[in-house]
C-alpha positions as CSV (number, residue, x, y, z in Angstrom):
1,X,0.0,0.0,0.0
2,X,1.2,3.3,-0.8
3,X,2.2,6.1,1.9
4,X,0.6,9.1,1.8
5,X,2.2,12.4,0.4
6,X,4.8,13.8,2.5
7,X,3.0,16.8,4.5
8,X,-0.5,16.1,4.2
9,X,-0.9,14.9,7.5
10,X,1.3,15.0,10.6
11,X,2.6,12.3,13.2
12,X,0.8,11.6,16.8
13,X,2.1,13.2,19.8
14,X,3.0,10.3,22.3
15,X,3.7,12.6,25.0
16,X,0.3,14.3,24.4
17,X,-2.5,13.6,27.0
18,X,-5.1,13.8,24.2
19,X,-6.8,10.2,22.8
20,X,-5.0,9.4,20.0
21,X,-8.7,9.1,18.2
22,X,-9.1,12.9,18.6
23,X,-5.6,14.0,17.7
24,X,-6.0,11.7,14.5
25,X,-9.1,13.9,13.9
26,X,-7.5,17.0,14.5
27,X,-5.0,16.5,11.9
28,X,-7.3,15.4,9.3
29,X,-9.4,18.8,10.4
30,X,-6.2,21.1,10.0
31,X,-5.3,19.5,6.4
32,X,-9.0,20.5,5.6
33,X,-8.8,24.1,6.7
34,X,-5.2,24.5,4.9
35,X,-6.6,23.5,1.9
36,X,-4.6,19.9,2.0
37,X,-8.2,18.3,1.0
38,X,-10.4,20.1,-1.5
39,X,-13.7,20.3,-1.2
40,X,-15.3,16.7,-2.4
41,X,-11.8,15.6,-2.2
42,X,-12.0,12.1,-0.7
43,X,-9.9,11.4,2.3
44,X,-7.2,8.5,2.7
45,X,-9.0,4.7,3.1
46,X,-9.1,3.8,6.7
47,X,-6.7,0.9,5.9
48,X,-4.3,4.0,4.6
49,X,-4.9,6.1,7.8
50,X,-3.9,2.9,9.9
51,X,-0.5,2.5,8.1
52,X,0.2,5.8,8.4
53,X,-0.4,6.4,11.8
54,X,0.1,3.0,13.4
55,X,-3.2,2.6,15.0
56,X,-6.8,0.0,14.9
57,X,-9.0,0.6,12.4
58,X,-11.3,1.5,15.7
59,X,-9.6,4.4,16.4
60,X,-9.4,5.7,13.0
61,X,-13.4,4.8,12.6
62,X,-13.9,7.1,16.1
63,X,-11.4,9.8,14.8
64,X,-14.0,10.1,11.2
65,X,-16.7,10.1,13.4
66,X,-15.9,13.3,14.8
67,X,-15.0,14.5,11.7
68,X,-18.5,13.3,10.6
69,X,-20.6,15.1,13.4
70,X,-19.1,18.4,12.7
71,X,-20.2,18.5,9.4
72,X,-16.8,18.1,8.0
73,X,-17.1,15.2,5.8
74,X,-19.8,13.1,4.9
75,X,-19.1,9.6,4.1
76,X,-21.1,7.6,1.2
77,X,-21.4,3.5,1.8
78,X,-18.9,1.8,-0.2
79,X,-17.1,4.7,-2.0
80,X,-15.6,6.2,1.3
81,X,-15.2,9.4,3.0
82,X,-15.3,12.7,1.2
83,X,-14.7,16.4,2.6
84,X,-18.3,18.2,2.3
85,X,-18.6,21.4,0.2
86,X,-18.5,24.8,1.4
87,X,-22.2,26.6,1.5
88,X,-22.4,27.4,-2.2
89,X,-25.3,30.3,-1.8
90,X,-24.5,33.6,-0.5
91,X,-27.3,35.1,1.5
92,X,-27.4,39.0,1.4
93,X,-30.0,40.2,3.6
94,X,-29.7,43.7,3.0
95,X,-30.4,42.8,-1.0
96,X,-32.6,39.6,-0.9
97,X,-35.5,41.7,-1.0
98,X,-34.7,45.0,-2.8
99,X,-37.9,46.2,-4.8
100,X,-35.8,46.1,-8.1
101,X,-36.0,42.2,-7.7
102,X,-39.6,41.7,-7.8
103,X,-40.2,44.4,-10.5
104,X,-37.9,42.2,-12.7
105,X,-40.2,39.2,-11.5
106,X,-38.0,37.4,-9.8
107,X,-38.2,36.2,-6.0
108,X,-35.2,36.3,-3.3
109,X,-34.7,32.9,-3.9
110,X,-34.3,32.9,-7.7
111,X,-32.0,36.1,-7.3
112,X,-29.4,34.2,-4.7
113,X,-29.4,31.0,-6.7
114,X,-28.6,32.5,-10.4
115,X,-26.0,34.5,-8.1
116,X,-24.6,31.1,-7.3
117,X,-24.5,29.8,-10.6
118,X,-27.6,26.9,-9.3
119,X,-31.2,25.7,-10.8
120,X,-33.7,27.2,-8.6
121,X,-36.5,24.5,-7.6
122,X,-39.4,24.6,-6.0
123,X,-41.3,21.3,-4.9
124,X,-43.5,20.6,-2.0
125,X,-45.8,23.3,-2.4
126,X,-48.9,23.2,0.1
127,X,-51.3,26.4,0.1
128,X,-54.8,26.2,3.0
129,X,-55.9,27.8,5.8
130,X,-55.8,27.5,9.2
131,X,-55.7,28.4,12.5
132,X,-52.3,29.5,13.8
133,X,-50.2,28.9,16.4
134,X,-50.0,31.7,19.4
135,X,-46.7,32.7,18.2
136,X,-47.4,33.4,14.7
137,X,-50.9,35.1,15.5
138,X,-49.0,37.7,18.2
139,X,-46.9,38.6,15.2
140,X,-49.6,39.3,12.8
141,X,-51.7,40.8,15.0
142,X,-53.9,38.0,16.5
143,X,-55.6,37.0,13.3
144,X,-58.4,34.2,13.8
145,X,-57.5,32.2,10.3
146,X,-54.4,32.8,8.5
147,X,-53.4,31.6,4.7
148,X,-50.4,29.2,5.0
149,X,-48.0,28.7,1.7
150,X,-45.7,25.7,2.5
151,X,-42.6,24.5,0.5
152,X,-39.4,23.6,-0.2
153,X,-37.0,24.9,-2.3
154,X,-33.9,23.0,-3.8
155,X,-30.6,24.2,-5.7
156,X,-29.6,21.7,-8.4
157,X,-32.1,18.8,-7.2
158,X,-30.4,18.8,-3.5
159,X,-32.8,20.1,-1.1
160,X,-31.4,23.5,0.9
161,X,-35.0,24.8,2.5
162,X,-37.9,24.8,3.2
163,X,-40.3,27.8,4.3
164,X,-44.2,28.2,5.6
165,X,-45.5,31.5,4.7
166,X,-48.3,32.8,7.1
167,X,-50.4,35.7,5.8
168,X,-53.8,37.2,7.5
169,X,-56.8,35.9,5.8
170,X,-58.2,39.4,4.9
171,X,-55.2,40.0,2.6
172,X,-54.4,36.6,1.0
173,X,-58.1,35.1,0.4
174,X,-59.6,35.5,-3.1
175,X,-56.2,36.8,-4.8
176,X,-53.5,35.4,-6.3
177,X,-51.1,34.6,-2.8
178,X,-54.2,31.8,-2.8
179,X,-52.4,30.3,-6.2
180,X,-50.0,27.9,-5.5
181,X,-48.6,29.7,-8.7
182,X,-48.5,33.8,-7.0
183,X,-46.9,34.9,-10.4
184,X,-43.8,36.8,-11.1
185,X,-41.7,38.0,-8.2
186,X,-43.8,36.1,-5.6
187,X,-46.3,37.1,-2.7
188,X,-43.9,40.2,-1.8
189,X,-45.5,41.3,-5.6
190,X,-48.9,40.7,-5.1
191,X,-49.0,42.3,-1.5
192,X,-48.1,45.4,-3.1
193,X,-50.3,45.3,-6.1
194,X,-52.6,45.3,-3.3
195,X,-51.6,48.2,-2.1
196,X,-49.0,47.0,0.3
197,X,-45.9,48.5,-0.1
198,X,-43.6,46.8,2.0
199,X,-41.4,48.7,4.3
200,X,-39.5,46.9,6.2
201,X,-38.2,42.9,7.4
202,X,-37.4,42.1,10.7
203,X,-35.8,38.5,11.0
204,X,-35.2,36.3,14.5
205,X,-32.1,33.8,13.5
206,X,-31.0,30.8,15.7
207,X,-28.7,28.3,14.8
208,X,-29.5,24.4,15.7
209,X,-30.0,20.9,15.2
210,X,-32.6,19.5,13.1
211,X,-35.6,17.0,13.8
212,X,-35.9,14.1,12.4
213,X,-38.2,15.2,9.8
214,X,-36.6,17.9,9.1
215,X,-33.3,15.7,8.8
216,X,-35.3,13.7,6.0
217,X,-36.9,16.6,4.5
218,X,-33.6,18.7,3.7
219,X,-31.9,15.3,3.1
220,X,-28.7,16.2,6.0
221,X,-25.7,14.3,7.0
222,X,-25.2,13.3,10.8
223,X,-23.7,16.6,12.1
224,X,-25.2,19.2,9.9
225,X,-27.5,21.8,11.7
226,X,-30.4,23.9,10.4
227,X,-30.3,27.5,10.4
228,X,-33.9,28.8,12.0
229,X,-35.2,31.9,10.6
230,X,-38.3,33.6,11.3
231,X,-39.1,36.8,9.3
232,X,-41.6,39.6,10.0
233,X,-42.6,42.0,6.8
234,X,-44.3,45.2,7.5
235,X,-46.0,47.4,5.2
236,X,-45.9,51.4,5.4
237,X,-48.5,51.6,7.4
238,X,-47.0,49.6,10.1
239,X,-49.1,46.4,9.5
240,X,-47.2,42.7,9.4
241,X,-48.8,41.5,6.5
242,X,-45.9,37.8,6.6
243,X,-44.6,35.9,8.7
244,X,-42.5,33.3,7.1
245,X,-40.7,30.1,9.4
246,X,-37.8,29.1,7.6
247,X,-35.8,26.5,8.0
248,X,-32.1,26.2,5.9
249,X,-29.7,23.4,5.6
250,X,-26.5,25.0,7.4
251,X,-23.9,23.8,4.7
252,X,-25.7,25.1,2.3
253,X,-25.8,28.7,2.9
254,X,-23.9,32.0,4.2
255,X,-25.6,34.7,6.2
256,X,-24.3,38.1,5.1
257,X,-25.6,41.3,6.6
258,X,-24.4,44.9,5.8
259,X,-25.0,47.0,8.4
260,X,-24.7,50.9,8.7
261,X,-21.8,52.8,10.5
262,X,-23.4,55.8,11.4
């Protein structure tokens, strides 16, 4: 069997109090982060790692798993172990929702995935009414009925998202929101066709780890975490006319804010 390249990985520490599982680990991590390992590179065979570092196949196993529950690396049955891809979609929350986008007809999410060089998808799609729960009605001003638009959206067939949209009944029944189609540049459009220009967002954002169906839903490796989002849209009359709960795959996505300095 062949060594490995000189300088991708370093030796153990015998003198080192730390299991030899985790300092295996941490020198796969540091080849990772200096670029050693690409992105969907696939990392050495675990019969490779034991040569090189003189250990069980156990310990290399525990020192993967580590890897694996940060989100490092993903491992696919019989092909191995690969390093997971950096978040591919830049989220600019200062732009997602600029005007100029929805007078071209296009909606946030179209926007930041042509920006990315992706397929935009859209699958999943639920639209009905219903009561809501206490949060969401507080928010929107303690509506009895509320239209809810649920869905998922996916960049290139892999799942990144998935969203409900909650909207007072009074706007949303009878119009187009109603549509599981709402038309060119999405319900933001619509709202202020009907004569709600939107002012303002304000977004709640939590990072942690998914449920189980939301583990199957978004389609994550052990490890990865959902980034929670909950977002508020007022209109110039100070009414929230959305609430939207969103719920993002973590590696696929990075949160980028531009904020005044005055």
């Amino acid at each position: 069997m062949a060594a490995l390249p000189s300088g991708v990985l370093g030796d153990l520490d015998p003198t080192s109090d730390r299991a030899v599982f985790r300092q295996i680990a941490d020198q796969i991590r540091e080849a990772i982060d200096r670029g050693r390992f690409k992105e969907g590179a696939k990392l050495p065979s675990e019969s490779e790692l034991v040569e090189h570092f003189g250990v069980s196949r156990m310990t290399v196993r525990n020192a993967l798993s580590i890897l694996q529950s940060e989100g490092l690396v993903s491992s696919e049955h019989g092909k191995g172990v690969f390093v997971r891809p950096r978040p591919p979609v830049r989220r600019l929350a200062s732009d997602r929702f600029a005007r100029r986008h929805r007078e071209q007809g296009k909606s946030a999410f179209t926007v930041e995935a042509e920006a990315a060089g992706s397929k935009p998808e859209v699958d999943s799609l639920e639209v009905r009414e219903e009561k809501p729960a206490p949060d969401i009605s507080a928010r929107l001003g303690s509506p009895r009925k509320v239209l809810a638009r649920r869905r998922r959206y996916l960049l290139d067939g892999r799942p990144v998202e998935a969203a409900v949209s909650y909207l007072p009944l009074d706007l949303a029944r009878g119009t187009q929101i109603a549509e599981p189609n709402p038309g060119p540049g999405g319900i933001y459009a619509r709202l202020e066709e009907l004569g709600h220009r939107l002012d303002h967002f304000d977004e709640e954002v939590r990072a942690r780890m998914p449920s189980p169906s939301e583990v199957k839903m978004l389609r994550l490796s052990s490890g990865v975490p959902v980034i929670s989002l909950i977002r508020t849209a007022y209109d110039t009359d100070g009414r929230a006319v959305e609430v939207c709960d969103t719920v993002m795959a973590a590696d696929a996505y990075v949160l980028a804010y531009q904020l005044p300095a005055n």
